[in-house]
C-alpha positions as MATLAB code, in Angstrom:
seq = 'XXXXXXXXXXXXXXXXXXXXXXXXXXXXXXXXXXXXXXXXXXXXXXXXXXXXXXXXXXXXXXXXXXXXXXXXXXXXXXXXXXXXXXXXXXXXXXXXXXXXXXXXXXXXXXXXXXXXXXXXXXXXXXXXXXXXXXXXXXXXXXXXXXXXXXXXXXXXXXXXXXXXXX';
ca = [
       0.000    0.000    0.000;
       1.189    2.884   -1.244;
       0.902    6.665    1.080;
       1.312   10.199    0.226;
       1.799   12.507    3.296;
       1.787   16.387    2.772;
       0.968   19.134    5.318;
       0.947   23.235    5.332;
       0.104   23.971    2.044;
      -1.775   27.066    3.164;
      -3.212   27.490   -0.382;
      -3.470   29.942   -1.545;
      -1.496   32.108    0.306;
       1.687   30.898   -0.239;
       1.019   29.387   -3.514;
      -1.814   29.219   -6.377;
      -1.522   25.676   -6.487;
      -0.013   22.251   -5.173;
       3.499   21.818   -7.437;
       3.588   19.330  -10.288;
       5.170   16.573   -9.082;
       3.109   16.389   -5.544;
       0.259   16.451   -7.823;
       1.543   13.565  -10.310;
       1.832   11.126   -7.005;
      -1.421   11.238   -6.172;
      -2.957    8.376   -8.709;
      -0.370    6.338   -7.465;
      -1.558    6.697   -3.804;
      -3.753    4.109   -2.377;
      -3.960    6.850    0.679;
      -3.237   10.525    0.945;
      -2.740   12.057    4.736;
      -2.688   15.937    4.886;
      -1.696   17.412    8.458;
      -3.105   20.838    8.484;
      -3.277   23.860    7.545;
      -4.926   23.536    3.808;
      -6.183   27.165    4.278;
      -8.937   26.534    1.567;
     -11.591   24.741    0.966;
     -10.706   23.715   -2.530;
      -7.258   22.047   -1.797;
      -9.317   19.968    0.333;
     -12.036   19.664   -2.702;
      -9.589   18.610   -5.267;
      -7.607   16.019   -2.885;
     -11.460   14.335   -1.980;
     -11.723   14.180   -5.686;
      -8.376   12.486   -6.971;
      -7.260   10.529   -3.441;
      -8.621    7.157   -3.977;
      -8.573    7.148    0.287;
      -7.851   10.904    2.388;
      -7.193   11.162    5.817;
      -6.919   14.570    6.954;
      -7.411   16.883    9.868;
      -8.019   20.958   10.097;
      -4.645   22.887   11.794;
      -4.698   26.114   13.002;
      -4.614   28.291    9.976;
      -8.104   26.198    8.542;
     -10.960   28.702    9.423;
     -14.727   27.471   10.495;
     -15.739   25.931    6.972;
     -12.593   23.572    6.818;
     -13.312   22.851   10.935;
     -16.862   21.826   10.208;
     -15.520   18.857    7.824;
     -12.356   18.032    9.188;
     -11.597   16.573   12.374;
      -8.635   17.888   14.818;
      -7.226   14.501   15.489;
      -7.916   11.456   12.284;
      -7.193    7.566   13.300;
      -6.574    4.894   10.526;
      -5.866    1.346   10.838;
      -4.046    0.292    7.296;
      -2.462   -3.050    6.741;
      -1.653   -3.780   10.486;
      -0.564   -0.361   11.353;
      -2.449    2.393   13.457;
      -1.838    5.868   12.405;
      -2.968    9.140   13.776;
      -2.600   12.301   11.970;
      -2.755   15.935   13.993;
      -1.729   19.502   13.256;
       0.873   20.652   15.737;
       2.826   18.370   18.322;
       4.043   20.915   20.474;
       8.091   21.934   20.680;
      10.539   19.709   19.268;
      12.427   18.935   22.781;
      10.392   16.359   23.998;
       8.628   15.508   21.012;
       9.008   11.636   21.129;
       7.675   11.143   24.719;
       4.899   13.999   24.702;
       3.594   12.536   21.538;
       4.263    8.426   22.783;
       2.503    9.144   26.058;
      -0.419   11.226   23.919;
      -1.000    8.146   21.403;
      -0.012    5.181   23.163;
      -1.610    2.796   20.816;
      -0.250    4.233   17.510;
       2.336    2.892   15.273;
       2.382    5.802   13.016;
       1.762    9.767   14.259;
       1.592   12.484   10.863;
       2.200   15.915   11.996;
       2.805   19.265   10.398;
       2.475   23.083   11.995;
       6.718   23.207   11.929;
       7.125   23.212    7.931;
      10.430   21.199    8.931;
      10.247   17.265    7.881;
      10.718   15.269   10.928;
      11.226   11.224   10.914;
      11.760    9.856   14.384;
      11.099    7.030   16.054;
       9.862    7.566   19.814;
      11.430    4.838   22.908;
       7.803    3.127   22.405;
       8.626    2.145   19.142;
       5.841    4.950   18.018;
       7.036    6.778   14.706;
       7.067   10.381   13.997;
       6.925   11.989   10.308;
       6.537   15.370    9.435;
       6.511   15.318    5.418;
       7.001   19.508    5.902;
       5.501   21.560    3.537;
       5.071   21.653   -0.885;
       4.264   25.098   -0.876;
       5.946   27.199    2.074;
       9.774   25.947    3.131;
      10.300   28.868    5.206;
      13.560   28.373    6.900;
      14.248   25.038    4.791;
      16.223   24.811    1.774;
      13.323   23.045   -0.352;
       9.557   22.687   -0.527;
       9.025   18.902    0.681;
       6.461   16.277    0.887;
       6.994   11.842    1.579;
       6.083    9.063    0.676;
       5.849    5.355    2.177;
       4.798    1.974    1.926;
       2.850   -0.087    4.213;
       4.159   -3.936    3.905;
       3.222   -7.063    5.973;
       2.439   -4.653    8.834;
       5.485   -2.610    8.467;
       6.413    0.883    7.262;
       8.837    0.972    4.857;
      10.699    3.235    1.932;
       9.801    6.214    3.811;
      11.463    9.249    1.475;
      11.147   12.720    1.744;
      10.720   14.453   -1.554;
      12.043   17.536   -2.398;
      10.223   19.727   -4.685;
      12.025   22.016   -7.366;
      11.911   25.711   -6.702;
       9.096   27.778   -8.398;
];
């Protein structure tokens, strides 16, 4: 099973549109997670439309329309692994415990709020990704989403793509 993972993309603020190449992974996703902060309504239109399975959640940018049909915390059980998806996770000194001790029976937590990718793997054996943002790097050198495969209960080939500048 194949899994996109993109957060921040704070459309269309910080760009018209989602870059090429994010775009051009999504028919080969089986399932699409988006952390946060879409901004608009039609981001989250277009990935309902061409995500054969999306599991998203509003962040703190996403104003009462994108609240009303997204949840703040999303659960997903997907060949043997549990995943959670949420906006923000707090600082990143402590990260691995806050977030073990918050989601104790998770395999896999999806984050965004930081724009800055994040793969970790918490004492508990819980696992952290942050696929950062396609739209706004901010302090990062590129634009960035991931992508990963769920096998025979495990995560594996997690990459981080980097995205071309516009």
């Amino acid at each position: 099973m194949r899994l996109l993972l993109l957060s921040d993309t704070h459309l269309p603020q910080r760009a018209k549109e989602l870059p090429a190449p994010l775009l051009a992974e999504l028919p080969r996703a089986d399932v699409v997670f988006h952390a946060g902060d879409w901004v608009d309504t039609a981001t989250l239109d277009l990935l309902e439309r061409l995500s054969r399975r999306l599991v998203g959640v509003h962040g703190n940018n996403d104003g009462p329309a994108l609240r009303a049909r997204l949840p703040e915390t999303a659960y997903a059980e997907l060949g043997g692994l549990r995943f959670a998806v949420v906006h923000e996770t707090g600082p990143a000194q402590g990260r691995e415990a806050r977030c073990a001790a918050r989601f104790p029976d998770t395999d896999v937590l999806v984050f965004g709020h930081s724009h800055i990718p994040w793969d970790t793997t918490a004492p508990t054996g819980l696992r952290l990704l942050n696929p950062g943002s396609p739209t706004d790097r901010r302090r990062q050198p590129h634009c960035t989403y991931m992508t990963a495969a769920v096998e025979d209960g495990r995560l594996d080939d997690v990459l981080l793509h980097r995205l071309p500048p516009r």
